[in-house]
C-alpha positions, 0 to 999 in steps of 0.5 A, a space after each residue: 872472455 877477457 876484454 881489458 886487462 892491464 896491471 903495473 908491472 909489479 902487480 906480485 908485489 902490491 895487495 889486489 883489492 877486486 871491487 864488484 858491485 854484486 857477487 851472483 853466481 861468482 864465476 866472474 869474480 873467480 876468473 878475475 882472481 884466477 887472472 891475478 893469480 896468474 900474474 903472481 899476485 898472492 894478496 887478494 881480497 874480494 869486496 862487493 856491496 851485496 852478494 848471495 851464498 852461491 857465489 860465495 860458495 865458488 869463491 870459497 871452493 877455488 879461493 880460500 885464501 881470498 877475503 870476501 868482504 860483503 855489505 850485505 848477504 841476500 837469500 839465494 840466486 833465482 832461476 836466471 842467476 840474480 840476486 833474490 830480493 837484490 839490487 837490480 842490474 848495477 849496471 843498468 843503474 849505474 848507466 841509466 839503460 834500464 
């Protein structure tokens, strides 16, 4: 679902540099790219702090062409789709709600 999305006018012209705190499963970051994409946007490249092997395979599987650039790679996702041994919720941290 696409709550907010607004980009200039010449977003096709410009490099698209998508910032997640985490990459988990992927299928956020996918639809974001897939999103760019759809406006024309051919240079794109995908940053995160930490991510886990899922979500790198997806991102690989339907954007080759996307550069992930990663601070860390943990082991694998559990049962629920986070990130093991991970960082916790970045937004529960970033807005103290947990």
């Amino acid at each position: 679902m696409e709550y907010y999305y607004k980009v200039p006018e010449d977003i096709d012209e410009r490099l698209v540099i998508v910032v997640d705190p985490m990459l988990a499963t992927g299928n956020s970051a996918s639809a974001a790219l897939s999103r760019l994409k759809e406006d024309g946007v051919t240079s794109l490249k995908f940053v995160c702090l930490l991510a886990a092997p899922e979500g790198i395979s997806t991102l690989a599987e339907h954007h080759p062409e996307v550069p992930i650039l990663a601070g860390a790679v943990d082991s694998h996702l559990n049962d629920h789709g986070y990130i093991v041994p991970g960082l916790g919720d970045a937004g529960d941290r970033l807005f103290g709600t947990r």
